[in-house]
C-alpha positions in Angstrom: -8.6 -1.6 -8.9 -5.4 -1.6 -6.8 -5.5 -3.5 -4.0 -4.0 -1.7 -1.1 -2.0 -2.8 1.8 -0.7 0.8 3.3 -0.2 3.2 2.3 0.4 3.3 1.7 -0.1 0.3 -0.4 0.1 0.2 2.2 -3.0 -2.0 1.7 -3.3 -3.8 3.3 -4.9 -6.2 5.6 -3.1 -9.4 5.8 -4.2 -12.6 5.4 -2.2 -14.2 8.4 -5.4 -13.1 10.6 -7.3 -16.6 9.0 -4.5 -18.6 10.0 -3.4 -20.3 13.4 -5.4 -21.9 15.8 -9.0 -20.0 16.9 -9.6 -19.8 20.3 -12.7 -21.3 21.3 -15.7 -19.4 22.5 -18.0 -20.7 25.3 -21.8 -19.6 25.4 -20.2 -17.5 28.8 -17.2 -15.5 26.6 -17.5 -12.2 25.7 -16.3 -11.2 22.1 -13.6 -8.8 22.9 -14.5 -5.8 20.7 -11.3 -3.6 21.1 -11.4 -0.1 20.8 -10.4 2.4 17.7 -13.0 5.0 17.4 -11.4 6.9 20.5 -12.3 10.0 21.8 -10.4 13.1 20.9 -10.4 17.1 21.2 -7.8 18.0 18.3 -7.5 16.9 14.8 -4.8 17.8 12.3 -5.4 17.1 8.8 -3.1 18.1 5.7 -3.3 17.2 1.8 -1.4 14.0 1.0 -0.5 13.7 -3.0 -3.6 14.2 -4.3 -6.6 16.7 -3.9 -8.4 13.9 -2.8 -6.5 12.5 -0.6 -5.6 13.6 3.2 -3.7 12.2 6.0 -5.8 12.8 9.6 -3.8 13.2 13.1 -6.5 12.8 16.4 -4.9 13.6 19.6 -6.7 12.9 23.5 -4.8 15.5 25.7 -1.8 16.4 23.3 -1.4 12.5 22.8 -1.9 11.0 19.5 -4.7 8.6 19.6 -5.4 7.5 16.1 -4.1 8.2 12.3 -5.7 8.0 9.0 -5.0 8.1 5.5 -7.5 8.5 3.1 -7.1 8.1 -0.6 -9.3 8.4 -3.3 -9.6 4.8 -5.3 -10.5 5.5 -9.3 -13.1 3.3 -11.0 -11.2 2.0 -14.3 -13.1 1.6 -16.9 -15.8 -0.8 -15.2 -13.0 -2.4 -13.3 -15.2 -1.7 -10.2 -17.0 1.4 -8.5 -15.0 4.2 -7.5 -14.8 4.5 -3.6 -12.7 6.4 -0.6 -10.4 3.8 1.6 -9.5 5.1 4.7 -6.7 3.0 6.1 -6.7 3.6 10.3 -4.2 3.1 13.1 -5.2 3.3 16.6 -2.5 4.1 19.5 -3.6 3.1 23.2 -3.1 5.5 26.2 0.5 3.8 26.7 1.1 4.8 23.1 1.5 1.8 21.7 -0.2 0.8 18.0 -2.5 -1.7 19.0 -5.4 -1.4 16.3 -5.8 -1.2 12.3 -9.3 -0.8 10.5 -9.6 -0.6 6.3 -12.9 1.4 5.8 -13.7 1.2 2.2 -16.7 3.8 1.1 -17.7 2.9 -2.2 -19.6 5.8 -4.0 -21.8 4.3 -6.3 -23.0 0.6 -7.0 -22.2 0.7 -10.4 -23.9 0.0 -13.5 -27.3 -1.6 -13.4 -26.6 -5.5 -13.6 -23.1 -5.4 -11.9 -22.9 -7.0 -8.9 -21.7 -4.8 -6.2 -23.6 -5.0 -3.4 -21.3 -3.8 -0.7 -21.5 0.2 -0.5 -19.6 0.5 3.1 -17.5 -2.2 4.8 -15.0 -2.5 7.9 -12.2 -4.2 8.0 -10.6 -4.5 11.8 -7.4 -6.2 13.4 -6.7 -5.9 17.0 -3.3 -6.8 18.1 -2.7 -7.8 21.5 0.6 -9.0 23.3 -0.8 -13.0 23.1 -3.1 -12.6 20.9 -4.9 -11.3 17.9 -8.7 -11.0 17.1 -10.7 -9.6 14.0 -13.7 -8.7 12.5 -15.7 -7.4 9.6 -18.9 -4.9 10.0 -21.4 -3.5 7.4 -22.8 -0.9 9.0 -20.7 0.5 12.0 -22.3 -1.7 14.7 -22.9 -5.0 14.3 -19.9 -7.6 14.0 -19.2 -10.6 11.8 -16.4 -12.8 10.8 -15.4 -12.4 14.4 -11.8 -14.6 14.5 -9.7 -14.7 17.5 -6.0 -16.6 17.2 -3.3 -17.0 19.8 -1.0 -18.1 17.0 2.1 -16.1 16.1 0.5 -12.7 17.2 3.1 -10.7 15.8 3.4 -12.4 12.1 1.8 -9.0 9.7 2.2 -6.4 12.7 5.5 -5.2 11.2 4.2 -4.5 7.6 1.1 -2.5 9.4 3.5 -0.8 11.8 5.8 -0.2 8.8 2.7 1.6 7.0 1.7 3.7 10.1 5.6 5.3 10.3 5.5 6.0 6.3 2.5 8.2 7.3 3.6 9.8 10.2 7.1 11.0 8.7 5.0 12.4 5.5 2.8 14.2 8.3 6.6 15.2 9.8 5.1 13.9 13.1 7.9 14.1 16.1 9.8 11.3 16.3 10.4 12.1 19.8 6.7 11.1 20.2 6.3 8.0 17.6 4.0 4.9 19.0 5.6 2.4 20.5 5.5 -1.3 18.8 4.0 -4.1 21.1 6.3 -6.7 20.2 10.0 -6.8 19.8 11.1 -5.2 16.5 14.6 -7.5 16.9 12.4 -10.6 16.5 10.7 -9.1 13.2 10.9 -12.0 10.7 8.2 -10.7 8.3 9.7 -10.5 4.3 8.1 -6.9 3.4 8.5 -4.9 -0.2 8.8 -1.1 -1.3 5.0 -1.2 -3.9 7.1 0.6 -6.0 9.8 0.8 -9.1 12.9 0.9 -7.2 14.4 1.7 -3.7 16.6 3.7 -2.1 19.6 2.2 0.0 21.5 4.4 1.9 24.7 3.1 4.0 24.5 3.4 8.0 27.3 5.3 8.5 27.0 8.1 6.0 23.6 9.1 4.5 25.2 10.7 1.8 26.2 7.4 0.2 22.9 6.0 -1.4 21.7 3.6 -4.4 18.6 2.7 -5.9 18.3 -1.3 -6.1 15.3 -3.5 -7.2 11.7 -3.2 -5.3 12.1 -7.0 -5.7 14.4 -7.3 -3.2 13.0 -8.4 0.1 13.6 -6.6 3.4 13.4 -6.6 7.3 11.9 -3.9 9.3 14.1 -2.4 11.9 12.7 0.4 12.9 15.7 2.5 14.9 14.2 6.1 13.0 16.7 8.9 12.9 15.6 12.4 11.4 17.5 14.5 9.7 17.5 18.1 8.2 18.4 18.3 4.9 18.0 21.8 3.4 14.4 22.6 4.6 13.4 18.8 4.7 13.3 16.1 7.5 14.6 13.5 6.4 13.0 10.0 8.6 16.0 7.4 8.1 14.9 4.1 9.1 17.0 0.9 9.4 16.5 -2.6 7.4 18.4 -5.6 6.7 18.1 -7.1 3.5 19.8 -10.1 2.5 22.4 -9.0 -0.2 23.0 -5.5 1.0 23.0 -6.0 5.1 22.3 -3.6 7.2 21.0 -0.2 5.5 18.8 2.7 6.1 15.1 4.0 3.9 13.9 7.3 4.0 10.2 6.5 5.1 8.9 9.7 2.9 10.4 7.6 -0.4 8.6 4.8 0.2 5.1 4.7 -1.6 3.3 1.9 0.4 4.2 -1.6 1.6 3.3 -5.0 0.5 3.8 -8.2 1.4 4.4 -10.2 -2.0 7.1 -9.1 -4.6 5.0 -5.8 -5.9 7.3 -7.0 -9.5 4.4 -10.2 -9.8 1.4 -7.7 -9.4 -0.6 -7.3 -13.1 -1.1 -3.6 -12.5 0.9 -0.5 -13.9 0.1 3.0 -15.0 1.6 4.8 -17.8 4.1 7.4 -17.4 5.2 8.6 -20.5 3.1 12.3 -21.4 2.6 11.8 -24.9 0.9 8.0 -24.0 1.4 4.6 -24.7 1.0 3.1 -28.0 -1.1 -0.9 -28.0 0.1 -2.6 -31.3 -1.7 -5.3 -32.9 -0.2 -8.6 -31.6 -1.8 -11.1 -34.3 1.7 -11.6 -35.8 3.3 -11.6 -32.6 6.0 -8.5 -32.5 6.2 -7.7 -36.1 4.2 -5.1 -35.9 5.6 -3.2 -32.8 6.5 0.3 -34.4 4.4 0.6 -37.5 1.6 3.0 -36.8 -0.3 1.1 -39.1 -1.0 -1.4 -35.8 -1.7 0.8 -33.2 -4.8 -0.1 -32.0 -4.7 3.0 -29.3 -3.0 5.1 -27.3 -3.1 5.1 -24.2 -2.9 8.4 -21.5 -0.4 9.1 -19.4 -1.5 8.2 -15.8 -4.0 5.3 -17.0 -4.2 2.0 -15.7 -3.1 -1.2 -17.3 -3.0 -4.5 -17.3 0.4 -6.5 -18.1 1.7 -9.7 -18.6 5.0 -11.1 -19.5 5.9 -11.2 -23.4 10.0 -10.8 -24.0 12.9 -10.5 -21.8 14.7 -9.0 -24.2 15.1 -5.6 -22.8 16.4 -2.3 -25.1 16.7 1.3 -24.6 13.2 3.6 -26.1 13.5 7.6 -25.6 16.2 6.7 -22.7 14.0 4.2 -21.1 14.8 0.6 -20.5 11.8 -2.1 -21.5 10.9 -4.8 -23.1 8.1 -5.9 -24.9 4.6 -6.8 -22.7 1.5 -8.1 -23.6 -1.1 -5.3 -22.1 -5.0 -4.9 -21.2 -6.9 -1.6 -21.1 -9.8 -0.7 -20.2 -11.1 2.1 -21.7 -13.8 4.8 -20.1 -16.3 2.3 -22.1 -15.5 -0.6 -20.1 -14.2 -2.1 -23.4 -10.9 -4.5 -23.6 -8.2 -3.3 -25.6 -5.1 -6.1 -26.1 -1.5 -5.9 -27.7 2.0 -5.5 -27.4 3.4 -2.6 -26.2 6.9 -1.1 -24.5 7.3 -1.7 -20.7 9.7 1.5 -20.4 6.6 3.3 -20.1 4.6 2.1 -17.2 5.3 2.5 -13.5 3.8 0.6 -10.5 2.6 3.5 -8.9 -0.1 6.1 -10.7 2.5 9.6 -11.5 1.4 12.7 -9.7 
């Protein structure tokens, strides 16, 4: 099952919340709880991609007070119960972001003899000018894996804060009106990827100069967002530096969701092509790549897979660039289906 970061992946809880020194609790401390279930008296909710999925505005006096996107996450062939994630961001009354939760709902347990045993779980991270606490809970109320660190506060806050302006330009929210970040985005050091195929560069001076290079390039988040009307669309230009290109600008509404690894390492891909994607028999290594004798299925288009590395020689299928891959599916069975089959076709994001 895809692991999220924000969605975006965007998702995504990082692990730099383990790390650092903990500050030590006396018997006379208080845990600091934080708040992000906030009062509100409006809610705005609209369909985001999918059916099942929506992105939630909550607003406390016409001030926005918390966002959520929830997505549906597919089961996969036993890969794990299917559940609704709903990734939060809380804004204080100053309108800064100060506050992420991951709520995963997980619909069923699964199969008799699997072991699932968590049905609902929240995930939360506080951020705090000094500081940063965390903490996990099973039921809404009580708290565990409480962890408090004064130790770079700010490493993971600009992937998070990256993730909450990706949802608020697909919501069109008014930039005039945009949270506030609690540290300095100039110091931002944090190496974040596009969880997607490619991005899209487009040069400072003239948005009308663009070009697509590799999600495996690294960037820094800048921030400085500029919208622009383009037709009947508003455009959210945002401004990055990465290390071959310099200074350029995104449109937050192309990018699917951040990570916080190379999204080009991850195992996952779905399959893009409509008429499928054809798993030969890999016994005799390639030889059989082509011969509809060895195709052991086909796969359909929007399925998950499983790749690895095979050849880097790459060549040209139905206009598509690829190489050979050595794949795992999953059928609706939960059965295990390996071969070879032709990279062109996959995607790291599921197609609409």
């Amino acid at each position: 099952m895809r692991k999220l970061i924000l969605l975006i992946g965007i998702l995504f809880i990082s692990c730099h919340k383990k790390e650092g020194n903990q500050l030590e609790k006396t018997k006379e401390s208080k845990i600091e709880k934080g708040e992000y279930w906030s009062d509100y008296d409006k809610k705005e909710s609209l369909i985001y991609k999918y059916k099942t999925d929506s992105i939630n505005l909550f607003f406390f006096k016409n001030q926005l007070n918390r966002v959520e996107l929830k997505t549906f996450s597919e089961s996969y062939g036993g890969d794990s119960p299917s559940s609704y994630i709903r990734n939060g961001y809380h804004i204080n009354r100053n309108n800064f972001f100060d506050a992420l939760v991951y709520i995963k709902d997980t619909l069923t347990a699964g199969n008799k003899g699997l072991d699932y045993p968590i049905e609902y779980e929240e995930y939360y991270d506080f951020y705090r000018e000094k500081y940063t606490f965390s903490y996990t809970s099973r039921d809404g109320e009580n708290i565990e894996n409480y962890f408090k660190s004064d130790e770079k506060p700010s490493k993971g806050y600009f992937a998070d804060l990256l993730s909450l302006d990706i949802t608020l330009a697909k919501a069109n929210f008014s930039s005039q009106k945009i949270p506030k970040s609690i540290y300095e985005i100039k110091n931002n050091k944090d190496e974040l990827y596009a969880n997607q195929d490619s991005l899209k560069i487009y040069e400072l001076g003239d948005d009308q100069k663009s070009k697509y290079i590799s999600s495996s390039s690294s960037f820094k988040y800048l921030r400085d967002i500029k919208v622009k009307k383009v037709g009947s669309i508003n455009k959210y230009f945002a401004k990055i530096l990465i290390k071959k290109e310099g200074l350029k600008y995104i449109d937050l509404k192309e990018i699917e969701s951040v990570l916080v690894t190379n999204p080009s390492l991850e195992s996952e891909r779905f399959v893009t092509n409509k008429n499928g994607l054809e798993i030969y028999d890999d016994l005799d290594g390639d030889k059989n790549f082509g011969n509809k004798k060895y195709v052991l299925t086909k796969v359909p288009k929007g399925e998950r897979v499983e790749i690895t590395p095979y050849s880097k020689e790459y060549f040209f299928k139905d206009g598509k660039k690829g190489s050979l891959i050595r794949i795992i599916y999953y059928n609706k069975y939960g059965e295990s289906i390996k071969g070879i089959a032709f990279s062109g076709y996959l995607s790291i994001n599921k197609p609409e």
